[in-house]
C-alpha positions in Angstrom: 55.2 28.8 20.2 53.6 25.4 19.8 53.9 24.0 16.1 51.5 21.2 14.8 52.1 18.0 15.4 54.0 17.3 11.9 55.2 20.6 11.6 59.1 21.7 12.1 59.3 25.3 11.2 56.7 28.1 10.9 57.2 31.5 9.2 55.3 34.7 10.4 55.5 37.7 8.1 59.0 37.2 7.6 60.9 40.1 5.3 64.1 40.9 4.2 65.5 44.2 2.9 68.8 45.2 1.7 68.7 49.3 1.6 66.1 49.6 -1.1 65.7 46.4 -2.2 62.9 43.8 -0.8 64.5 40.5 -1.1 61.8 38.6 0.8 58.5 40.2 1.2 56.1 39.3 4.2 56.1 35.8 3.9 54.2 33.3 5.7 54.1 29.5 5.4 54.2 26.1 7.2 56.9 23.7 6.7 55.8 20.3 7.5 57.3 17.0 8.6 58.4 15.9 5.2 61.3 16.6 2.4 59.9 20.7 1.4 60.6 22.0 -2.1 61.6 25.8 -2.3 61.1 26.5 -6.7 61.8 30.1 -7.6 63.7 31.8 -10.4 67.0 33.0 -9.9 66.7 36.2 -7.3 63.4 35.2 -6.1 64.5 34.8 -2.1 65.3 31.2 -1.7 68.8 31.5 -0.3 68.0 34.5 1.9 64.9 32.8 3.5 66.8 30.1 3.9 70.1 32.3 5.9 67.2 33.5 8.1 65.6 30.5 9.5 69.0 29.4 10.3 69.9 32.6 12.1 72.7 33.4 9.4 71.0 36.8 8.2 68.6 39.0 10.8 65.2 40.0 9.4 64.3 43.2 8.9 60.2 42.0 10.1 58.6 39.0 11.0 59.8 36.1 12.5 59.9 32.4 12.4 59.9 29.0 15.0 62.4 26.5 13.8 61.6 23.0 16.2 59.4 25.4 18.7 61.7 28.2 19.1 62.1 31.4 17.9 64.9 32.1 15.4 65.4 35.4 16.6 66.1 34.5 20.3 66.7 30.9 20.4 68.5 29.0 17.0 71.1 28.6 19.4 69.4 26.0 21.4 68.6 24.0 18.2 71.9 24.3 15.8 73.2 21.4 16.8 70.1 20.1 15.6 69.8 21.6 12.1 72.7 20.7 9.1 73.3 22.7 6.2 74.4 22.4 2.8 75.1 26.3 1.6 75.0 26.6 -1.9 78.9 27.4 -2.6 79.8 25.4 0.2 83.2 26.1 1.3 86.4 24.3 3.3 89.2 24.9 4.9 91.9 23.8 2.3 94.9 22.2 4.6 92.4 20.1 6.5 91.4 16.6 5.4 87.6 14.7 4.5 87.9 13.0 7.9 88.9 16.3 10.0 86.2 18.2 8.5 84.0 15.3 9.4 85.0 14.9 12.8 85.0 18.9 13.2 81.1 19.0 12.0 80.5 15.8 15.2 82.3 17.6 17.8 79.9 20.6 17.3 77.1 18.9 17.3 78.3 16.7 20.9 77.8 13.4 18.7 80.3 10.5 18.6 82.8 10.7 16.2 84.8 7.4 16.3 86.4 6.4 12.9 83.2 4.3 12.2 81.3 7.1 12.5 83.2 9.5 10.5 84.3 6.4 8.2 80.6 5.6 7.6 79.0 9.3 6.1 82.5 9.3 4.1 81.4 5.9 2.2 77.8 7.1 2.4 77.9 10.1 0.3 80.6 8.3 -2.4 84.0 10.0 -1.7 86.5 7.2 -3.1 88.3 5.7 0.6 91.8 7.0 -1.3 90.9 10.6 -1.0 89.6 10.3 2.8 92.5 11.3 4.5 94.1 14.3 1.7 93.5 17.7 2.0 90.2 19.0 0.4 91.8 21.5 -1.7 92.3 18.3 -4.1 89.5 17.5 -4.3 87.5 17.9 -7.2 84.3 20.2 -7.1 81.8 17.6 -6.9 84.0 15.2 -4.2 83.7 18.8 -2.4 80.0 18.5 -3.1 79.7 15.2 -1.6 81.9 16.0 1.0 79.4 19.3 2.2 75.9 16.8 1.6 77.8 14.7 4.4 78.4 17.3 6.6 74.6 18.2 6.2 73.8 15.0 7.6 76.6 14.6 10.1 75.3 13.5 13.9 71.8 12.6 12.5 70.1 16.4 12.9 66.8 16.6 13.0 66.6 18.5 10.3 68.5 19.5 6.6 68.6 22.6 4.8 70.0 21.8 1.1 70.5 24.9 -1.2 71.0 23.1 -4.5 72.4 19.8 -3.2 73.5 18.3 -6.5 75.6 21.0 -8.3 78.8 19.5 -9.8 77.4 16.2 -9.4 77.3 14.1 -12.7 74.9 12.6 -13.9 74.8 9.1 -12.8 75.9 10.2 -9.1 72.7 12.3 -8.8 70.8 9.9 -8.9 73.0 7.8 -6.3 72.6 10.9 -4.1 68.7 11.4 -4.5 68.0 8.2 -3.7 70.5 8.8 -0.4 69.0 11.4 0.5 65.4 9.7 -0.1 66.6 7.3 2.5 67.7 9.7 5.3 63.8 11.2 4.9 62.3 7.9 5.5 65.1 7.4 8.6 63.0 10.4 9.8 65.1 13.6 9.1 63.1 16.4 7.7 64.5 18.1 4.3 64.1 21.1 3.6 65.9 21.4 -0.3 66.1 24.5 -3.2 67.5 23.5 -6.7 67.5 24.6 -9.7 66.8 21.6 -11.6 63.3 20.4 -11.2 63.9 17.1 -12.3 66.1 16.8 -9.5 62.8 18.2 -6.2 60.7 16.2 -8.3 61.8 12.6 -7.3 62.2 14.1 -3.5 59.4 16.4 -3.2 56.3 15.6 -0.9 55.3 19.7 0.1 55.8 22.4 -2.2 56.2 26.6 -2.1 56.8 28.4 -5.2 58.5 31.8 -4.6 58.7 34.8 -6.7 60.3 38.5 -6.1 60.2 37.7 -2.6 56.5 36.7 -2.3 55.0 33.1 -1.8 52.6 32.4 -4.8 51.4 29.2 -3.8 52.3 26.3 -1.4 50.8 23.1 -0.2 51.0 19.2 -0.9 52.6 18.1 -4.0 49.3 16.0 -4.8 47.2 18.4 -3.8 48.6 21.0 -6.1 49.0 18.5 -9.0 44.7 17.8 -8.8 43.8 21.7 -7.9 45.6 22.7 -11.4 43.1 19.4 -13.3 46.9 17.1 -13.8 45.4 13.2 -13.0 48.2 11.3 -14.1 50.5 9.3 -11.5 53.2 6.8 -11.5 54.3 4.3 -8.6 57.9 3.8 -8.4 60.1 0.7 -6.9 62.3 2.4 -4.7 63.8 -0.9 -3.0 65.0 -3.0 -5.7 65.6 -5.6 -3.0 61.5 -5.7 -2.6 59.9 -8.8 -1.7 56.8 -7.8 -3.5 57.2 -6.8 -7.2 55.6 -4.0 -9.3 52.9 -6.4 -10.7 51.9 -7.5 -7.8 51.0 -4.4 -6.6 49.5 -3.3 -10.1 47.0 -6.1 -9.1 46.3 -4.5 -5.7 45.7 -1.3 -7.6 43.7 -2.4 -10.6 41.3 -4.3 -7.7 40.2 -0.3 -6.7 37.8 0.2 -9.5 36.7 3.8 -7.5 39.9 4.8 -8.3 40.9 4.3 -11.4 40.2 6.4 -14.5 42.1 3.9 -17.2 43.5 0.8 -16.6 47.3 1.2 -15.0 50.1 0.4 -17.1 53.7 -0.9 -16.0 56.4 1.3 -18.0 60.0 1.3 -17.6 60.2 -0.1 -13.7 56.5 1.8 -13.0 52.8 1.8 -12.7 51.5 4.5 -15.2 47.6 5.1 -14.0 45.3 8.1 -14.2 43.0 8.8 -11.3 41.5 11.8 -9.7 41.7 10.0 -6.2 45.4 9.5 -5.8 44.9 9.6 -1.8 43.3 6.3 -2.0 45.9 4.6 -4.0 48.4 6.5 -1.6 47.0 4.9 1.1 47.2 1.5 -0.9 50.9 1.7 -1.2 51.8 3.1 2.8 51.4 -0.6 3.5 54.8 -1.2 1.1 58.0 0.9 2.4 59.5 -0.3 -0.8 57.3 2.2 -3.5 56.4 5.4 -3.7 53.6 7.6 -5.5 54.2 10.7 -7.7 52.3 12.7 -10.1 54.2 11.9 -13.1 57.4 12.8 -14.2 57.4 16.1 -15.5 54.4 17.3 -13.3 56.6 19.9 -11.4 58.0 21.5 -14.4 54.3 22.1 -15.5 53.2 23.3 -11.8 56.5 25.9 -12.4 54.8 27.3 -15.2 51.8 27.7 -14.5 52.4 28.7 -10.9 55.3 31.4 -11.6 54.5 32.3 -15.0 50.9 31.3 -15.6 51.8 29.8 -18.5 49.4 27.5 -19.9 48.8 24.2 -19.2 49.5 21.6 -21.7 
């Protein structure tokens, strides 16, 4: 099985089903090269597709290719490959942040000096006091922290997240999205389900909405936005250490007459502009690392809707 060239897993009539009950239903989809949104109401299949790509639950039909290879017959030859972040994650109580650190390395045959292990301890925001007690101290969103790290332990190639930021307050999700906005532009694909849209939205690039088991729609999170009739975009700084500002590039921007349905507007640290071409202006900003382009907050929510419940647009 040879994927496309920005491709990392492909689904073929994949189904679950638990005696009588279908929990995922024939689906087929494409995940590309990029961080992929799984939205679905509670019970809709997100979990269970998720323990069958990673060759935690056997499906009753179909099949899928995680990195080339068949999850049926070969997920063994790529788990050291894949992390996951289960949604209760779970510990061993008596053993330490470090151990379970250095544990998650030594499976995947990666280094795991005390830099190493020291480094994804700092990264994902577990105080240095609480590094070397036993994780059944450990409050539930240190253990939350604790489980993203272990995700991203030995630099896999690519990261399952089943609602990544539960227990996580307020102010420490956002530390976390933008941390895990960083490891996708390091390269590492991101494959994420949540709950809280508000949460996919600022990480988002391909979308699949998923309902009683069935896929109702997927594709590109622009592309979806402009196939509904949405045309309003914002340009966020995500370096705050930029060397170019936000106005300069609101100049760039406002230069693209072709694109442009209003003038743009800078709004609370972002470029607020309506167009129904927001591939060229994508293409404008590639050339800065530091910024990225999203339909507007509040977009997703909207594409829920009228995706899952054909609710009306407003």
């Amino acid at each position: 099985m040879t994927l496309t060239a920005d491709s990392v897993v492909e689904i073929k009539d994949l189904s679950k089903k638990y005696e009588n009950k279908i929990v995922v239903d024939n689906i087929s989809l494409i995940i590309k090269d990029s961080c992929f949104a799984l939205l679905g109401p509670n019970g809709a299949g997100k979990t269970t597709t998720f323990l069958m790509l990673l060759g935690l639950v056997r499906p009753t039909s179909g099949t899928a290719f995680m990195l080339t290879h068949d999850i049926k017959r070969g997920i063994d030859k790529v788990r050291d490959r894949i992390g996951f972040l289960p949604e209760n994650v779970g510990f061993y109580p008596k053993l330490t942040a470090r151990h379970h650190l250095e544990l998650i390395l030594k499976i995947r045959n990666e280094p795991c000096s005390n830099n190493e292990v020291e480094s994804l301890l700092n990264w994902c925001g577990i105080n240095q006091e609480y590094w070397d007690k036993n994780v059944k101290t450990f409050s539930r969103g240190m253990k939350q922290r604790l489980g993203v790290a272990q995700a991203f332990a030995g630099n896999p190639r690519i990261v399952f997240l089943d609602e990544p930021l539960s227990n996580i307050d307020a102010l420490g999700r956002d530390d976390l999205i933008n941390k895990i906005r960083l490891k996708r532009q390091q390269g590492i694909a991101i494959v994420i389900s949540s709950h809280i849209i508000l949460e996919l939205e600022q990480l988002a690039e391909e979308l699949a909405f998923i309902d009683r088991g069935k896929i109702v729609k997927y594709g590109n999170y622009i592309h979806l936005t402009k196939e509904v009739g949405f045309n309003e975009y914002e340009i966020t700084q995500i370096n705050k250490k930029s060397t170019n500002s936000l106005g300069e590039l609101k100049e760039i921007v406002e230069s693209k007459d072709d694109t442009l349905m209003i003038d743009p507007k800078v709004l609370e640290k972002k470029i607020i502009f309506n167009s129904q071409y927001p591939e060229k202006i994508n293409r404008i900003i590639e050339n800065f690392n530091d910024f990225s382009l999203k339909p507007i907050t509040g977009t997703l929510t909207r594409l829920y809707k009228h995706f899952l419940t054909q609710g009306e647009i407003s």
